[in-house]
C-alpha positions as CSV (number, residue, x, y, z in Angstrom):
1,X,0.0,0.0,0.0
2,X,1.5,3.2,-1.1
3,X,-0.7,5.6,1.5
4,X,1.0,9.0,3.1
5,X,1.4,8.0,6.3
6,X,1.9,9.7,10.0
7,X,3.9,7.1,13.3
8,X,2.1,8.5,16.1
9,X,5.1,7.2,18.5
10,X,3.6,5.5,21.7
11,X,5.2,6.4,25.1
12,X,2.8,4.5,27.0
13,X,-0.2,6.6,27.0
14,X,-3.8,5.4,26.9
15,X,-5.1,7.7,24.7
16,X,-2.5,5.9,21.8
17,X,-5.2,4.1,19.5
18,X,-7.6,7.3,19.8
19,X,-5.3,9.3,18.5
20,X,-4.7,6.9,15.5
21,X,-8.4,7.0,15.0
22,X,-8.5,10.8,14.7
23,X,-5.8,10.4,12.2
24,X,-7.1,7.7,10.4
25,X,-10.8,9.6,10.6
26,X,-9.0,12.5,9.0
27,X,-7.9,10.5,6.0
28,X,-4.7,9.3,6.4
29,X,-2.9,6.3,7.0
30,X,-1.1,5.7,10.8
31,X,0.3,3.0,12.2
32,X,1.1,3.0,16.1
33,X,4.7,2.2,17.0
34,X,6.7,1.8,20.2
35,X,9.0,4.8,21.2
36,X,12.1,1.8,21.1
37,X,11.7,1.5,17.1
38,X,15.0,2.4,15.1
39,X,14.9,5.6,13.4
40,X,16.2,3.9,10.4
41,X,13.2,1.5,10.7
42,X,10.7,4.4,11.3
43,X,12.1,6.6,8.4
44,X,12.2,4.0,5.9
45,X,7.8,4.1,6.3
46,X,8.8,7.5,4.5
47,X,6.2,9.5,7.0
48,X,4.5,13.2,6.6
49,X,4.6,13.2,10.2
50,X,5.2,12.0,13.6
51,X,3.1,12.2,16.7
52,X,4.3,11.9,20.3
53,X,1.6,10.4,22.4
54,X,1.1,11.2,26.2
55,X,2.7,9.1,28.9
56,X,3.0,8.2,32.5
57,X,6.4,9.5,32.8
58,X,8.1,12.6,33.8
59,X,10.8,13.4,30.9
60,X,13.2,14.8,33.5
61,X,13.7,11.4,35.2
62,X,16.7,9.0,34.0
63,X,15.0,6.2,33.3
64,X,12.4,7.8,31.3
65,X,11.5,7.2,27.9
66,X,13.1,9.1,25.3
67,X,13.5,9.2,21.1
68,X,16.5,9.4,18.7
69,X,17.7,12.9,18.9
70,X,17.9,12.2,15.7
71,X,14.3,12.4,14.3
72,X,14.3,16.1,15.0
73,X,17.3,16.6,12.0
74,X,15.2,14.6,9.6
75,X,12.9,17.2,8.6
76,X,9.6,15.4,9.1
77,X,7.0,18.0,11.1
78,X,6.2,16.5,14.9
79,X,3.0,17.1,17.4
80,X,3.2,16.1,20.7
81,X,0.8,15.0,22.7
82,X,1.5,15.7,27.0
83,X,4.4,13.7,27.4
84,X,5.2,14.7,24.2
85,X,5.1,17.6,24.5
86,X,7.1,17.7,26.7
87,X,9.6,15.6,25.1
88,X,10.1,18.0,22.2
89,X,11.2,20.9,24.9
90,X,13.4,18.4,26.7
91,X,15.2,17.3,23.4
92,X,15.6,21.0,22.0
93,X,17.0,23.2,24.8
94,X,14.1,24.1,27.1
95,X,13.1,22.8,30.9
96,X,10.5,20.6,32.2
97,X,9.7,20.6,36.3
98,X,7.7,19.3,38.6
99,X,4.2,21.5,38.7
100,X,3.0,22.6,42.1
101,X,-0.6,24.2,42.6
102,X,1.1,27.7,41.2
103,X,2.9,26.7,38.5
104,X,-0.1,25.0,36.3
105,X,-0.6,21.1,37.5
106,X,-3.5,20.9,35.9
107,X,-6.4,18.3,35.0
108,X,-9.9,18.1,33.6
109,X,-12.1,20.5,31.5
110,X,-9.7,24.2,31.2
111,X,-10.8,27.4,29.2
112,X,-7.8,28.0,26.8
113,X,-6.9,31.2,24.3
114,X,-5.4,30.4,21.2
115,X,-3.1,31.9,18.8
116,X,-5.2,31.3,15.7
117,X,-2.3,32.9,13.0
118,X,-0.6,29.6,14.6
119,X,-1.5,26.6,11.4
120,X,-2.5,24.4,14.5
121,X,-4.9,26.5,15.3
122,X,-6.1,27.9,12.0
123,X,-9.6,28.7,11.5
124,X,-10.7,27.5,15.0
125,X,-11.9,30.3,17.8
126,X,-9.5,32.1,19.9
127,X,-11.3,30.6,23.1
128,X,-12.6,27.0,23.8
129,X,-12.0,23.8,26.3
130,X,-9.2,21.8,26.4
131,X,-8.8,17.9,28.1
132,X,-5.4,19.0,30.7
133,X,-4.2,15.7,32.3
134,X,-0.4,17.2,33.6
135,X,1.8,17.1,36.6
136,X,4.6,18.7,34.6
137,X,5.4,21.5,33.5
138,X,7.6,23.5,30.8
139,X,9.7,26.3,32.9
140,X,11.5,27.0,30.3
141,X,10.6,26.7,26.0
142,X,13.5,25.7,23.5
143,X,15.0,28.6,21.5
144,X,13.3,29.3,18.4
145,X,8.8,28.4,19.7
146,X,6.5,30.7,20.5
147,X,3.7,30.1,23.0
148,X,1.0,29.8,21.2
149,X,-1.7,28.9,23.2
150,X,-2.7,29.6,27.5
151,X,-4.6,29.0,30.3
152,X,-5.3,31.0,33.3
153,X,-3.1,29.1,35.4
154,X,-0.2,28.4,32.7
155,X,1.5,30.5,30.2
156,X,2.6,27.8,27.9
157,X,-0.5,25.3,27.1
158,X,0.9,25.0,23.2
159,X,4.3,25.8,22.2
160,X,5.4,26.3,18.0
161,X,8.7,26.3,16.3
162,X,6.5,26.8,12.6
163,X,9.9,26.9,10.7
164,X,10.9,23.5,11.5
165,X,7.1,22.2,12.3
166,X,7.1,21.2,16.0
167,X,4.4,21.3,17.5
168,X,3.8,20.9,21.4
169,X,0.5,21.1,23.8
170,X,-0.4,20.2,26.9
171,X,-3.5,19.3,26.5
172,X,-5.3,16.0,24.7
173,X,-6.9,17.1,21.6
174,X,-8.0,13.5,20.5
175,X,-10.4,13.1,23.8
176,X,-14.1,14.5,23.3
177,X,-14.0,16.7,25.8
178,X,-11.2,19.1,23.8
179,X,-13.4,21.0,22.0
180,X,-12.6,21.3,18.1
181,X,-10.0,18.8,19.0
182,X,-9.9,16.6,15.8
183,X,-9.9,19.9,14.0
184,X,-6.5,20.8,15.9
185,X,-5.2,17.2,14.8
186,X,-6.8,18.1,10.9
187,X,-4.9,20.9,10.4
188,X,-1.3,19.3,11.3
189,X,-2.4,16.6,9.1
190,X,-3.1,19.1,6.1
191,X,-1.5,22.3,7.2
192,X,1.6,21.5,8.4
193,X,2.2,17.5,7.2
194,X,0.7,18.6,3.3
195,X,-1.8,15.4,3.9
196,X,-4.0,14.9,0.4
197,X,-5.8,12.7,2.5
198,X,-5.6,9.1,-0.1
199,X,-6.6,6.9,2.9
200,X,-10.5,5.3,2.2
201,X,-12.1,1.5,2.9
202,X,-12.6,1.9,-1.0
203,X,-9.2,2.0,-2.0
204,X,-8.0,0.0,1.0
205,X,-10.9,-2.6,-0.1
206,X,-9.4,-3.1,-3.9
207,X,-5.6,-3.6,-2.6
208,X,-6.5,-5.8,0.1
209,X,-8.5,-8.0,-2.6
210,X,-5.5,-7.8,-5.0
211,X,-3.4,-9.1,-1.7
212,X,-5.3,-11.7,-1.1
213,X,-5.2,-13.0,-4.3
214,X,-1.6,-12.9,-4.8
215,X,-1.1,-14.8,-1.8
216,X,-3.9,-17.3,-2.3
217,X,-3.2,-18.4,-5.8
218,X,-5.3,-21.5,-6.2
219,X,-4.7,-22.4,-2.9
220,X,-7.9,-23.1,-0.3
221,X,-8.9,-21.0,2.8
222,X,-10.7,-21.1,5.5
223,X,-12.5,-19.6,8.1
224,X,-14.3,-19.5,11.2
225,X,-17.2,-17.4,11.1
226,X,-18.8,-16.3,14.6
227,X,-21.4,-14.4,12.8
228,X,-19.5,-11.0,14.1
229,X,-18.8,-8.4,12.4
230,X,-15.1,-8.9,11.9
231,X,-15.1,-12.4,10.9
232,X,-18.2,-11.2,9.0
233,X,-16.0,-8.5,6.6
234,X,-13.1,-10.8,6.5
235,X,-15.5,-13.6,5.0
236,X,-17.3,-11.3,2.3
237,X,-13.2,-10.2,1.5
238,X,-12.1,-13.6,0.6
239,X,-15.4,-14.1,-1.0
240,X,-14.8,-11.2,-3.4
241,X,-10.8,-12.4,-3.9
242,X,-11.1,-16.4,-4.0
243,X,-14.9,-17.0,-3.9
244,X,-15.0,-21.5,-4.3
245,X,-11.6,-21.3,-3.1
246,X,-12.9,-20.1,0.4
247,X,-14.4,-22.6,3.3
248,X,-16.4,-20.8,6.0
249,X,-17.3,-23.2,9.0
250,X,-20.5,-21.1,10.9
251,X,-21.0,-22.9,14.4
252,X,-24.3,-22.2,15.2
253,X,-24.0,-22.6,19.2
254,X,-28.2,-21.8,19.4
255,X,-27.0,-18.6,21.9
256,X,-27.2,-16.5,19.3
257,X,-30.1,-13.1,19.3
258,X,-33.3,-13.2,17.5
259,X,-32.7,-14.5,13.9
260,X,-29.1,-13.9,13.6
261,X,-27.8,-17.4,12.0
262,X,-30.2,-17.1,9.3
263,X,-29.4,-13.3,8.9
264,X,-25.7,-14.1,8.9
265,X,-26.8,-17.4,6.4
266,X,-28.8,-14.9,4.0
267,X,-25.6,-12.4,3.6
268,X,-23.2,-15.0,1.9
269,X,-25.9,-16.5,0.0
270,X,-24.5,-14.2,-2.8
271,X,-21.2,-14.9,-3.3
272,X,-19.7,-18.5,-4.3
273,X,-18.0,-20.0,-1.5
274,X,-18.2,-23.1,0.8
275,X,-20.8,-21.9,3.7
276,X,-21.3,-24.8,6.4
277,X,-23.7,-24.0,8.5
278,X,-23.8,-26.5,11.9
279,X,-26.5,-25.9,14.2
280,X,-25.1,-27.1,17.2
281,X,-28.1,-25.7,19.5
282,X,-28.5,-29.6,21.3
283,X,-25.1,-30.3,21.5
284,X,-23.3,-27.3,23.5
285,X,-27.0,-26.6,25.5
286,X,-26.2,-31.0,26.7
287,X,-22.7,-29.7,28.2
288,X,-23.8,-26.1,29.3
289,X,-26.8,-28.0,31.4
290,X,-26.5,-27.2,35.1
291,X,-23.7,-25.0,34.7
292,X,-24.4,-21.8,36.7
293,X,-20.4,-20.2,37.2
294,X,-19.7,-18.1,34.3
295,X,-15.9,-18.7,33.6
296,X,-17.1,-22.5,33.4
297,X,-19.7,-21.7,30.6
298,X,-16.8,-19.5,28.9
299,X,-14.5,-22.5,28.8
300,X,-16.7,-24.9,27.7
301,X,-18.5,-23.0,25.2
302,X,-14.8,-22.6,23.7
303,X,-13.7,-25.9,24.4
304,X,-17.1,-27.4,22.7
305,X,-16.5,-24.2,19.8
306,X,-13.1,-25.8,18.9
307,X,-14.1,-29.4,19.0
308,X,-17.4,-28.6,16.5
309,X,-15.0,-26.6,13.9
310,X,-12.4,-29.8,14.5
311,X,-14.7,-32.2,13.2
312,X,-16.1,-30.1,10.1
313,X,-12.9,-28.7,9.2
314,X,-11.8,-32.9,9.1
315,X,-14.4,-33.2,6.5
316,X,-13.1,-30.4,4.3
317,X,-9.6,-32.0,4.1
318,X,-6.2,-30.2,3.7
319,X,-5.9,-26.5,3.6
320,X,-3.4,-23.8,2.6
321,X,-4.5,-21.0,4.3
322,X,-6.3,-20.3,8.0
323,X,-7.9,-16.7,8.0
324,X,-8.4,-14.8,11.1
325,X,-10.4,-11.2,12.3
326,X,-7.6,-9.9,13.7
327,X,-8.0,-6.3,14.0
328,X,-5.6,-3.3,14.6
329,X,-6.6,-3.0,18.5
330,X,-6.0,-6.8,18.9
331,X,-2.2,-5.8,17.7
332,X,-1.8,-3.3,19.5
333,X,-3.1,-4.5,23.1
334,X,-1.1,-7.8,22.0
335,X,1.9,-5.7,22.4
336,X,4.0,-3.6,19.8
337,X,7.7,-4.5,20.1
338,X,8.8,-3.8,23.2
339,X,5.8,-2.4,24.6
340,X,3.6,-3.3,27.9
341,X,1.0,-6.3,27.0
342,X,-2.3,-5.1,27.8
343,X,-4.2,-8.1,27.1
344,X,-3.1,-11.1,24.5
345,X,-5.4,-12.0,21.7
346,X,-6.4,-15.0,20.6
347,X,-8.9,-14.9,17.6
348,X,-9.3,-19.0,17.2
349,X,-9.0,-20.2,20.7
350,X,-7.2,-23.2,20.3
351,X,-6.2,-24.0,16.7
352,X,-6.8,-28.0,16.3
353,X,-3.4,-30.1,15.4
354,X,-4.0,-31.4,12.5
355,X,-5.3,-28.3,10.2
356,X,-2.2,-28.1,7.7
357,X,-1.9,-24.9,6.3
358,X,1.1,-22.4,5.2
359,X,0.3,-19.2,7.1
360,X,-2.5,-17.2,8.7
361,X,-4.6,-14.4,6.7
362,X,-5.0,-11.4,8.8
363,X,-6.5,-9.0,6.2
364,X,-8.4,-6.5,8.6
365,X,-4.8,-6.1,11.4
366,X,-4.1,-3.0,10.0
367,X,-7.8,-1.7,10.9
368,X,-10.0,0.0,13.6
369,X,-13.7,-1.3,14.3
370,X,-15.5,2.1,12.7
371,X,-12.9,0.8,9.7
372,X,-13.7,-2.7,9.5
373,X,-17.7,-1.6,9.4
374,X,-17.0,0.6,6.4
375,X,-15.2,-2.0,4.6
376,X,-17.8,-3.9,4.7
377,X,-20.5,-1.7,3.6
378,X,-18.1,-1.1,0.7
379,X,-17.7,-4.8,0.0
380,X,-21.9,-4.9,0.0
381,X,-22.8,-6.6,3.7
382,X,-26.2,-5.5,4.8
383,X,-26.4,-2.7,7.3
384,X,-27.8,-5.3,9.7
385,X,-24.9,-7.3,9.9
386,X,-22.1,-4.7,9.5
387,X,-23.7,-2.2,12.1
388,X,-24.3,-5.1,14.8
389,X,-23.3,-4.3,18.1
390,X,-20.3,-6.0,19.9
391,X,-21.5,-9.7,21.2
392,X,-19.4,-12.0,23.5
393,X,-17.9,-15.1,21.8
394,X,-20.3,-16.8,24.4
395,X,-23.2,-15.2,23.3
396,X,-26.4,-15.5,25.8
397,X,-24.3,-18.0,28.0
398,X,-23.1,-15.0,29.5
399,X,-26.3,-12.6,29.9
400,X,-28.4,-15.8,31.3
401,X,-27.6,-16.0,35.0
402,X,-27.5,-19.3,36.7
403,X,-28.3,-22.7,34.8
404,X,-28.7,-22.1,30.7
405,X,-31.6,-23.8,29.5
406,X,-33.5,-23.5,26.1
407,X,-36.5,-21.8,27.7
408,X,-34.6,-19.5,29.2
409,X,-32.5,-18.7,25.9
410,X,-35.8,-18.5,23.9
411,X,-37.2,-15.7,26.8
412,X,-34.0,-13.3,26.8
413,X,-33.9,-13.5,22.7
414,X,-37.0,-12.2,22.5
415,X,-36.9,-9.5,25.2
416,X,-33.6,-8.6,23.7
417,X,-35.3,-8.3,20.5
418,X,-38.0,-6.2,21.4
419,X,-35.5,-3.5,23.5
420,X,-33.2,-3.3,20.6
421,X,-36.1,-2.5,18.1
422,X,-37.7,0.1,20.6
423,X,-34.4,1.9,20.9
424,X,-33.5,1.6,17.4
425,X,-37.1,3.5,16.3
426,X,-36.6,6.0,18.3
427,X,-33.5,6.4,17.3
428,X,-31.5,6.5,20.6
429,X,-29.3,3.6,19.8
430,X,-26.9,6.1,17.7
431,X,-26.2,8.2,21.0
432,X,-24.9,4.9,22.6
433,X,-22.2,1.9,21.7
434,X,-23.8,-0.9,23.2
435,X,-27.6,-2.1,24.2
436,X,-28.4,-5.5,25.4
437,X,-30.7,-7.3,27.9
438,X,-29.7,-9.8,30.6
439,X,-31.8,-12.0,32.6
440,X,-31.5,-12.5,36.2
441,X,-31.8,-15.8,38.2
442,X,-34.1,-13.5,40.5
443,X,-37.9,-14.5,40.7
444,X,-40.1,-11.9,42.0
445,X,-43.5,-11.6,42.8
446,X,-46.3,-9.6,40.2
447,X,-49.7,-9.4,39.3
448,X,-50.6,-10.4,35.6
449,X,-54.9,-10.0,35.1
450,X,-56.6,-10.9,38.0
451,X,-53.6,-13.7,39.0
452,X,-50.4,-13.8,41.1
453,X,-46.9,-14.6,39.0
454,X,-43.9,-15.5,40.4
455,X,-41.7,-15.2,37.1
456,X,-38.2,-13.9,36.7
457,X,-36.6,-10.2,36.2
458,X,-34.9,-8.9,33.2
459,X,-32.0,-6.1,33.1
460,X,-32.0,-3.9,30.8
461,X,-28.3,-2.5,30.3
462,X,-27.1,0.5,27.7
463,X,-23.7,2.3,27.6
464,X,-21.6,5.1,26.1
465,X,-17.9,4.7,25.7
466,X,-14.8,5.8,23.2
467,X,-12.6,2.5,24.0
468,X,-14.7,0.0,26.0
469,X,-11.8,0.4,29.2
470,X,-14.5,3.0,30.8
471,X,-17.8,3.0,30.2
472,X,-20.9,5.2,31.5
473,X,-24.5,4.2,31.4
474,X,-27.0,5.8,28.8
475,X,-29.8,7.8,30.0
476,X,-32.4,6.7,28.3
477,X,-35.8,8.6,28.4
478,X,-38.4,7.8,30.7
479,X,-40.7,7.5,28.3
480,X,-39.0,5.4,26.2
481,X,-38.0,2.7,29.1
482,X,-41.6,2.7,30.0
483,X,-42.5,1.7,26.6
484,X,-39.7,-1.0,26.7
485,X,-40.8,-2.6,29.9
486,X,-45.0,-2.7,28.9
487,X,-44.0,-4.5,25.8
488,X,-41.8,-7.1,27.4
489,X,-43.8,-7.7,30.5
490,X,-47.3,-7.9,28.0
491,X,-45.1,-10.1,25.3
492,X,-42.5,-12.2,26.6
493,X,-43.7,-15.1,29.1
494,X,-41.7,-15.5,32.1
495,X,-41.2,-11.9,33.0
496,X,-42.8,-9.6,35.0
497,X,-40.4,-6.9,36.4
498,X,-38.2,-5.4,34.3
499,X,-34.8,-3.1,35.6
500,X,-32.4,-0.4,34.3
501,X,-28.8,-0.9,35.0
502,X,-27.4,2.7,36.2
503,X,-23.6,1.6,36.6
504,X,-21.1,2.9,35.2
505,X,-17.7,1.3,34.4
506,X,-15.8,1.0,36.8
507,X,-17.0,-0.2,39.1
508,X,-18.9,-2.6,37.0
509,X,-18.0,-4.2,33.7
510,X,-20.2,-3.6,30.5
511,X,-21.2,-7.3,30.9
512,X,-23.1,-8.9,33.7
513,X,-20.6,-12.4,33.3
């Protein structure tokens, strides 16, 4: 792929993969890289830019992380980010402290003025609200910036060297709360880093074909298909490159929502590839039965998962290739080079012994989510499939508490129906990221007609998040939940009492299990 492209440099900061989704929203191609790649290895990407990222660290201290002195001879404009910020006065001749209370520690929501003939700044208002999250602070700027930018408690919130294009601030313009953030980030990428912005899921769509094809040749692939969106995209891209040459294996585990094997079933029925479709429903509901402790219906959903795609992939015979969803995030949280392992991934939990192929196909790694959903609308997946919201590997398993039956699968999917299509009429489901329903174990008492019930309670749960690692609950209207609860209560047996989860995360999860 011959895209411009910016490193945003990662010195441990959390915000690291929302900053490469600004860029990438912007237009252009990033890739996130640890702060301990070689310069050589950075400048042979042939970058418009670089971007620092924030970090825990104070650049003062000896063992804190630092970058080639060289990068700032190699003519290629920089932003930093916080930390990076900081970095850049560090490197070039100026001070960083320790902040006290009077010399601008600051955090949370801050008024800022801007310089607005500064190219970071251009077009944007002179005032607005910046994300602070510092304990530093720059006494002293290199030779050759201007301050460009203040609060009322510091002097020096963005600092400029325009003839060399450094850029510095304090503040987090990829978080919401900066306002006209992203616009701040825009005009590096076009100002300052002469973007043409040649980065789009149509273009990226075409080469990743053309990749997959070259590798392929008349070789056979195949593929585990949850019935998620990833595995989803990456099944319609290997049905547009290889078509017959592709195998996808679709365990239908009977924990799925309202209609979603035949909805996943109908969206390949276009192309011409191998779909198996195993309804397993019997089989993993046999080993699931009186199994109430979650992390035991985790591992043998997986367990039972892995032995069903065993046995079908045996009747397939010998393949070349093994394709995977792998996604950008799952990279980076894997661990870039040398950096701190958030969490390992692990796309096919367990790959069985005997399935012979050369390599793996990862042809989404180098994408976000909001990416991966756009490549598929470009490659022709129905909205329904490509806008579905994020759903556990162990499907209702997991948002059935106590013993999983069929009964009580059948209740939950169609109370789970019925919430999402309330919220998605009136529209509320675009102000949050995820909407589900869980039922309880808990029986309570009720009136239904002139009769006592003793029937169980469902949970209604909705969040709003930018990264899933915090989350906060979604304040649906009263009207609306009323609507929700009357329809459940009059249309789903088994249910009379219905909840609304008002927890954010932490100190809950987004999941029940």
């Amino acid at each position: 792929m011959n895209h411009q492209t910016i490193i945003v440099l990662d010195f441990g900061g959390q915000y690291n993969q929302l900053i490469a989704r600004r860029v990438r929203e912007c237009g252009v191609y990033c890739e996130v890289k640890p702060y301990t790649t070689p310069l050589a290895d950075l400048l042979a990407m042939k970058p418009i830019g670089f971007i620092f990222t924030g970090g825990p660290n104070s650049v003062y201290l000896e063992d804190a992380p630092h970058v080639d002195p060289a990068l700032f001879d190699a003519g290629v404009p920089v932003l930093g980010i916080c930390y990076g910020c900081q970095l850049i006065a560090h490197h070039l001749g100026g001070k960083v402290v320790a902040a006290n209370d009077a010399t601008a520690r600051e955090y949370g929501k801050t008024e800022t003025f801007f310089d607005t003939n500064c190219k970071l700044f251009k077009g944007l208002p002179e005032k607005s609200v910046t994300w602070m999250s510092h304990g530093d602070y720059m006494e002293k700027v290199p030779e050759g910036f201007s301050l460009v930018a203040h609060s009322d408690a510091c002097p020096n919130v963005a600092i400029c060297d325009e003839t060399r294009g450094f850029y510095g601030v304090q503040y987090h313009p990829e978080v919401n709360h900066t306002e006209f953030g992203t616009a701040m980030i825009r005009n590096f990428l076009y100002e300052v880093c002469g973007a043409t912005g040649d980065w789009t899921m149509g273009d990226y769509k075409n080469t990743a074909i053309a990749a997959v094809r070259e590798k392929v040749g008349s070789g056979r692939v195949l593929l585990a298909l949850s019935g998620g969106v990833d595995s989803s995209v990456v099944a319609a891209l290997l049905a547009e490159a290889v078509g017959p040459q592709l195998t996808c294996v679709f365990v239908d585990h009977g924990l799925m929502r309202l209609n979603e094997g035949d909805e996943v079933e109908a969206a390949f029925k276009k192309w011409d590839i191998n779909f198996v479709r195993v309804n397993a429903e019997g089989r993993f509901l046999s080993k699931l039965a009186g199994i109430s402790d979650p992390e035991r219906k985790r591992k043998i959903i997986g367990e039972e998962f892995i032995r069903v795609f065993e046995e079908e992939s045996k009747k397939i015979g010998a393949v070349d290739f093994l394709a995977q969803g792998t996604i950008y995030p799952d990279v980076i949280e894997s661990g870039l080079g040398n950096a701190a392992v958030i969490k390992s991934h692990h796309n096919v939990g367990g790959l069985p012994d005997y399935v012979d192929f050369k390599e793996i196909i990862e042809p989404l790694r180098l994408l976000f989510k909001d990416e991966v959903r756009q490549l598929g609308r470009e490659l022709g997946l129905p909205e329904y499939l490509v806008s579905r919201q994020p759903f556990p590997g162990p499907g209702l398993a997991i948002r059935i508490m106590g013993e999983i039956t069929k009964e009580k699968a059948d209740t939950l999917r169609l109370a789970d129906a019925i919430y999402r299509e309330e919220l998605e009429k009136a529209g509320e489901n675009k102000k949050m990221n995820q909407y589900f329903a869980v039922l309880t174990d808990t029986r309570t008492v009720g009136v239904m007609g002139d009769g006592r019930s003793y029937d169980r309670v469902l949970a209604l749960r909705a969040v709003t998040t930018e990264d899933f690692m915090t989350a906060d609950w979604a304040r649906i209207p009263y009207e609306l939940l009323d609507k929700i609860s009357g329809r459940i209560v009059n249309e789903v047996k088994g249910i009379n009492r219905i909840v609304y989860d008002i927890t954010s995360k932490p100190p809950a999860t987004v999941e029940w299990e």
